[in-house]
N, C-alpha and C positions, 0 to 999 in steps of 0.2 A: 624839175629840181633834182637832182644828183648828190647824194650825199657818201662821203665816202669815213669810216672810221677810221681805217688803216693809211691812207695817206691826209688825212687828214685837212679835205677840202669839202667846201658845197659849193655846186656850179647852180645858178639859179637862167632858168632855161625862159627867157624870155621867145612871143614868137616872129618867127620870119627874121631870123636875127645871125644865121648859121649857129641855132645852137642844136639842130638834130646833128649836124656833122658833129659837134664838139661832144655831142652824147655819141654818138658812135665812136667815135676815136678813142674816148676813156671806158668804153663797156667792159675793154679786158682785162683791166685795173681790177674787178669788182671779183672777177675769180681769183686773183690773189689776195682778197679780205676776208679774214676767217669769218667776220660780222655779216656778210653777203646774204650767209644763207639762213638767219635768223630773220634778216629783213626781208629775204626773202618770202619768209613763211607769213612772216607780220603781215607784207603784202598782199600774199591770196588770203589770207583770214579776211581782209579789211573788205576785198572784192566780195568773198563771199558773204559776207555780212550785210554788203549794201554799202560798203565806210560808215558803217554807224558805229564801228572803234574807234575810229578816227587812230589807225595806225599807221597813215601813209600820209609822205608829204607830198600832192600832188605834182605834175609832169610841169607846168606853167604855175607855180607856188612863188608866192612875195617873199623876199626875203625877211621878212616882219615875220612871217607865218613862224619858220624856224627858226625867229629868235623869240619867240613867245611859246614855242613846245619845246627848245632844249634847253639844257641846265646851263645859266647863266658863262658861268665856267667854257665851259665847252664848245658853245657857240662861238666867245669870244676872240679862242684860241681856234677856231676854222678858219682855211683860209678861201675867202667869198668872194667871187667872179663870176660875172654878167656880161655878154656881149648886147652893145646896142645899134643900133642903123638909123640912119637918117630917115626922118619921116616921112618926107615925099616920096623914098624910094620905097620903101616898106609898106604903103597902101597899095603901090604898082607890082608889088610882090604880092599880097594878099588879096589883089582881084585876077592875078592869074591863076594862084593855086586854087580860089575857089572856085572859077570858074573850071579848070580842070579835074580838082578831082570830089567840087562838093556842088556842080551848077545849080540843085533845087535851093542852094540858099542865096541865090544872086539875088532872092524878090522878082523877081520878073527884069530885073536892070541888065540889058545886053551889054552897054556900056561900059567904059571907067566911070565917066563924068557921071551918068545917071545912076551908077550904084555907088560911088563916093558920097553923092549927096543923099542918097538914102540910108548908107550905112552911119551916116554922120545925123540925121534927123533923131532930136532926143524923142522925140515921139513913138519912136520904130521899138517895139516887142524886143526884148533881151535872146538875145542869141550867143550859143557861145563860142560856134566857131566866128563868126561874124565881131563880136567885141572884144574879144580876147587883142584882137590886131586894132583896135582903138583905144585900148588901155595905154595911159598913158607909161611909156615907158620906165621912167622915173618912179613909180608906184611900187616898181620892184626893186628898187635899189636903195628904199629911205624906211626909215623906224616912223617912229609913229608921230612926232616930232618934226618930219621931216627932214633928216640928218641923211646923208648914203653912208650906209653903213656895209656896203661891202666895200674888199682888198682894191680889188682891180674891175675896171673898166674896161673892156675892151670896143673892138669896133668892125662892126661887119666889113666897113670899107678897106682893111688890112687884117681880115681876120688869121692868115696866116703869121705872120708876124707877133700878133697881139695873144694869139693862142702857144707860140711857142715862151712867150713870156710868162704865163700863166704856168706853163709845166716848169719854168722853169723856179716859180716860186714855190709849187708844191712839191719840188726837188724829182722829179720824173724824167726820163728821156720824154722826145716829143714823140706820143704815137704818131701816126699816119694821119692826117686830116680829111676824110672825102668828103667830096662833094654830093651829100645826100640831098633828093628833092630835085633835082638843077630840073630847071624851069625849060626848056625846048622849045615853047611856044611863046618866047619873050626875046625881041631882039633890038628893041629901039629901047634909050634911053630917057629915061624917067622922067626926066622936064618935057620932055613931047608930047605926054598925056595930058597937061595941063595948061589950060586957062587962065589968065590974071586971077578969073574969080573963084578957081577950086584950089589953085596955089594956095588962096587966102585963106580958103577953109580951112586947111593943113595947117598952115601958120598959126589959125588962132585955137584950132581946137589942143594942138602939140606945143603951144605956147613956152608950157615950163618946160618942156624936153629938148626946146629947140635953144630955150637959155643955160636948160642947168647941162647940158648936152654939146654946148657950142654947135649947132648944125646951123646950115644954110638951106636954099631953096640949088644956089648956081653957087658949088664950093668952087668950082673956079673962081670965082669974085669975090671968095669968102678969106680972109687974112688968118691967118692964125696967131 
């Protein structure tokens, strides 16, 4: 989560979503907020504390979180953008990064299909790089209520596009967008990895995300 005073946005940092590039691209936003370096400071207190201040709003934070720690007021008047990605492609994102750069948490699953199904097993010990990429999507973009109560939605599958929209509501030039993380060891597309029967996993476990989200499995075949 990204919260800015001065221009007066919170980008709520869902993962495997391009939102490391979207936080890389506004980082130099954060030297032109005189607020930067108060929160700055807030933030090593909180590190060194252990966050037992609770003065930081974490990197992967609900959009709920910060509207339950800021003054009513204030929140209201943010303007709150989230990008999301398709769920089938997003599990085939997040068994290569883990495989790449976190392999002792595959479980032992060399696989997609054999660590999709474990990662998806409610049985399996809470992990956070592991669940964080199972949370459902949606979870970060609704009150408590479940309403979306952020501005804009964007979409990994035009993130460029969808991010110049974004600057252009918080009244910004568009910084630069890179491509932080790009994956080198991924080159077949996403429906290759799956089976009728792990498709379906995806389908039911992503259920609301894949409704309140409009996604598909084959957006070729999907109408808008």
């Amino acid at each position: 989560m990204l919260l800015s005073p001065k221009y007066n946005f919170l980008f709520v940092h869902i993962a495997k979503t391009g939102g490391t590039s979207v936080r890389a691209a506004l980082e130099g936003l954060r030297w032109r907020d005189p607020w930067y370096y108060p929160m700055f400071l807030c933030s090593r207190l909180s590190h060194l504390s252990g966050h037992r201040i609770a003065s930081k709003l974490p990197r992967h934070a609900k959009v709920v979180a910060a509207q339950e720690l800021l003054p009513r007021e204030y929140f209201d008047a943010l303007f709150k953008f989230a990008f999301v990605r398709n769920p089938w492609d997003l599990q085939v994102s997040s068994f290569h990064h883990i495989r790449r750069e976190r392999p002792h948490y595959l479980g032992g699953n060399q696989t997609f299909e054999d660590f999709l199904r474990w990662k998806l097993d409610p049985e399996r010990p809470y992990q956070y790089h592991i669940d964080t990429s199972i949370t459902l999507q949606t979870d970060y973009l609704i009150d408590l209520s479940g309403k979306i109560i952020v501005d804009f939605v964007g979409r990994y599958e035009r993130l460029h596009q969808d991010f110049a929209i974004a600057c252009a509501c918080i009244g910004i030039q568009r910084p630069a967008l890179p491509h932080a993380r790009q994956a080198k060891d991924r080159t077949r597309d996403y429906r290759t990895y799956y089976s009728d029967a792990t498709a379906e996993l995806v389908a039911t476990h992503f259920a609301r995300d894949i409704g309140m989200l409009e996604y598909s499995f084959d957006p070729e075949s999907h109408s808008d």
